[in-house]
C-alpha positions in Angstrom: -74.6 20.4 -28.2 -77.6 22.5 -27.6 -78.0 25.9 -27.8 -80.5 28.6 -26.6 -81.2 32.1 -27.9 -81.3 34.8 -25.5 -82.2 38.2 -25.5 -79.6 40.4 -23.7 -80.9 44.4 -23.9 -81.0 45.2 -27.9 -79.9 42.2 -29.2 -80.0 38.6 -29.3 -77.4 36.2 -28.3 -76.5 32.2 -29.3 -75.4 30.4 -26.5 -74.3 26.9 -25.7 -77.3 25.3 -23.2 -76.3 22.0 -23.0 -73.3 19.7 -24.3 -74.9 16.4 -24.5 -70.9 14.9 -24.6 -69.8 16.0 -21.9 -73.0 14.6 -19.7 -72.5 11.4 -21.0 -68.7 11.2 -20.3 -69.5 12.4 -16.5 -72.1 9.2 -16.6 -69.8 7.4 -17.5 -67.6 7.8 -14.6 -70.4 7.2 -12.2 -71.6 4.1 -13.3 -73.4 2.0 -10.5 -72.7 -2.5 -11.5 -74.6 -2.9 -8.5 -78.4 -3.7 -9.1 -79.8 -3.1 -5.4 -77.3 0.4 -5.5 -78.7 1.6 -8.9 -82.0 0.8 -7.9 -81.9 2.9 -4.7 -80.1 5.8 -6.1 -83.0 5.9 -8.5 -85.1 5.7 -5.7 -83.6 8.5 -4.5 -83.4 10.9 -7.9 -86.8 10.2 -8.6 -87.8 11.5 -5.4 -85.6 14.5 -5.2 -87.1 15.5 -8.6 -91.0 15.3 -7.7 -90.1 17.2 -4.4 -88.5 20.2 -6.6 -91.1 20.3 -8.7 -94.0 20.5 -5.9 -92.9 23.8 -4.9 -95.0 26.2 -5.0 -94.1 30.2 -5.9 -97.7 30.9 -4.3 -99.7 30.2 -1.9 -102.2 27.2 -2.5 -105.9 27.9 -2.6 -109.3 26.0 -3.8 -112.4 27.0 -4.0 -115.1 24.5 -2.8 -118.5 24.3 -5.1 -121.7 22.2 -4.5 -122.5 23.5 -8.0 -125.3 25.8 -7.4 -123.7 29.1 -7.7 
């Protein structure tokens, strides 16, 4: 189990983050024997997490130099 220190007003607080256990028992129950399934469902995870992480909280911008400034 992991756990993560947080402060809450005045004082600081243990709590549990993530239980490692109880992840691998949910795996378990979704196991995938199928190659071509697995493979797409990967697929899949992959590219849900590099769409999440190519949000951006502001707005994009670059700034265009011939190097001579």
């Amino acid at each position: 189990m992991l756990k993560i220190l947080k402060k809450k007003k005045n004082f600081l607080k243990i709590e549990k983050w993530f239980d490692v256990n109880k992840n691998i028992e949910k795996l378990k129950s979704e196991t995938i024997d199928d190659f071509e399934e697995c493979s797409k469902y990967l697929e899949k995870e992959i590219s849900r997490s590099i769409e999440s992480q190519m949000i951006s909280d502001v707005k994009i911008g670059s700034f265009l130099s011939g190097g001579i400034d």
